[in-house]
Each structure stands twice: as structure tokens, then as C-alpha cells.
C-alpha positions in Angstrom: 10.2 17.5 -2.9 7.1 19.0 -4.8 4.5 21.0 -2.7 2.2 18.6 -4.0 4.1 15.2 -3.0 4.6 16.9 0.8 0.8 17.4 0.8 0.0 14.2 -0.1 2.3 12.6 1.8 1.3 14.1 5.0 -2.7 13.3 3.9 -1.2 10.2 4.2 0.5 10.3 7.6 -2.7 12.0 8.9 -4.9 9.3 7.7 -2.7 7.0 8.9 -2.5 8.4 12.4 -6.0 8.4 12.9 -6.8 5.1 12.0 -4.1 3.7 14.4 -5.3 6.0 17.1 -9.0 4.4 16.2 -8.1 1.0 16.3 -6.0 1.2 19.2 -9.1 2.4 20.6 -11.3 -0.6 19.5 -8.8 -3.2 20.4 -8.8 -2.0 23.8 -12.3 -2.6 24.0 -12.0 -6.7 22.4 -13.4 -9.1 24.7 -9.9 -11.0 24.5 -7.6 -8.0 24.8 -4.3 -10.3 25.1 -5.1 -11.4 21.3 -4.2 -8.5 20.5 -1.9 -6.7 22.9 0.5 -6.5 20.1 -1.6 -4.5 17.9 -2.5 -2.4 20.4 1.2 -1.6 21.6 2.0 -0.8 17.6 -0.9 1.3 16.6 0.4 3.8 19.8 4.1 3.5 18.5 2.7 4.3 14.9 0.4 7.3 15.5 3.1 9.0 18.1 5.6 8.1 15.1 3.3 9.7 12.7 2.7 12.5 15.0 6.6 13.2 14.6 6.7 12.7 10.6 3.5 15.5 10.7 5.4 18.1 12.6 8.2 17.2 10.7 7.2 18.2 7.4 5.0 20.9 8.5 7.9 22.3 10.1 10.4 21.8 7.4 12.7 19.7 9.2 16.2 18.7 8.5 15.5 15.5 9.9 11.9 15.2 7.6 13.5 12.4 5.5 15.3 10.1 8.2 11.9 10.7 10.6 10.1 9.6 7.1 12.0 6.5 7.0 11.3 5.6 10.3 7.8 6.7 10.3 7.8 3.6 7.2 9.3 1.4 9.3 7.0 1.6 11.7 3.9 1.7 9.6 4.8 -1.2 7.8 5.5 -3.1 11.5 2.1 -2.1 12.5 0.5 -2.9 8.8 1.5 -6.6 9.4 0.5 -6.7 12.8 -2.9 -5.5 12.1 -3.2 -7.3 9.0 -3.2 -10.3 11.4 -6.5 -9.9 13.0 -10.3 -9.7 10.9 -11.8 -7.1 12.6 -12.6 -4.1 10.6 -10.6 -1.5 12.6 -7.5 -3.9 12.4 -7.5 -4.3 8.4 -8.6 -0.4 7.7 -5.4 0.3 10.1 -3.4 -2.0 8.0 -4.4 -0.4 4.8 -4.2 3.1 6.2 -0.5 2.5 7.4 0.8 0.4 4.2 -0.2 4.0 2.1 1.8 5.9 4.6 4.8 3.6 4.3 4.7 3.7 1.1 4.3 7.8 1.4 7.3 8.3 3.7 9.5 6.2 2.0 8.7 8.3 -1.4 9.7 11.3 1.1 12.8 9.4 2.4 14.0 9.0 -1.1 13.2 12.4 -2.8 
């Protein structure tokens, strides 16, 4: 994989990471926490799964492209989980983790 691609892919994971970690933030602090428990148990998954892809790639892994997959999975798990719910956090989490899926499963592949 090109220097370039990694880069990009892990602007992607990092992005990613921190907008789960911020909406998992936020959700904790909805008046009606149990609406979205879900969300809020995915968008920890996803940024400790993220967390892994990082190190990962920064460390040149031989396991950087099955952690990628996985680190899609994931992301696209959480992506329609937050997609669910209106509330800004949610949907910029959604988008944020749809580009990473998309990202690691480029990885996965290459």
C-alpha cells in the first residue's frame, strides 16, 4: 500500500475515533440514556477498535489488514447504529465511521 493511501487511511481511523469517542460522550449525557445505550456501547467498541487499526499501521503490522477489516466491520455497525438517532453527535459519528469503513476495507484489500 502507497505511503499516501496509509496516511489517509489512518486520517480516517483518527477522525473516526474521535468522533465516536465524542459522541459516546454526549450520549451519555441524553436525558433518555436507554434510547440510546446501543449507541453508546458501539461508539466505545469502535474507537478502542480504531485505536488498534492506528497502532496497527503506525506500527507496520502483519495483522494491519485483517485488524482493517475488522476495524470496517465495526465502523459500519456503529455507522448504522448512529445513523439511527437525529442528534448532531450521532449523525457526524455515523458519517465519520462510514469514511473509515470504507478506508480500512481499501486497506484490507490492497
Amino acid at each position: 500500500m502507497e505511503r499516501d493511501s496509509i496516511e489517509e487511511t489512518i486520517s480516517a481511523i483518527i477522525d473516526c475515533m474521535r468522533a465516536s469517542n465524542h459522541c459516546f460522550s454526549k450520549s451519555l449525557q441524553e436525558e433518555d440514556v436507554l434510547m440510546v445505550k446501543e449507541c453508546i456501547r458501539l461508539t466505545r467498541e469502535c474507537a478502542d477498535v480504531c485505536a488498534l487499526a492506528l497502532n496497527a499501521l503506525e506500527t507496520d503490522s502483519a495483522f494491519a489488514k485483517p485488524i482493517g477489516a475488522l476495524c470496517a466491520q465495526v465502523c459500519d455497525t456503529c455507522a448504522v447504529e448512529c445513523g439511527r438517532h437525529l442528534m448532531d453527535h450521532c449523525q457526524q459519528c455515523a458519517e465519520a465511521c462510514l469514511r473509515c469503513a470504507e478506508a480500512c476495507r481499501n486497506l484490507a484489500a490492497a
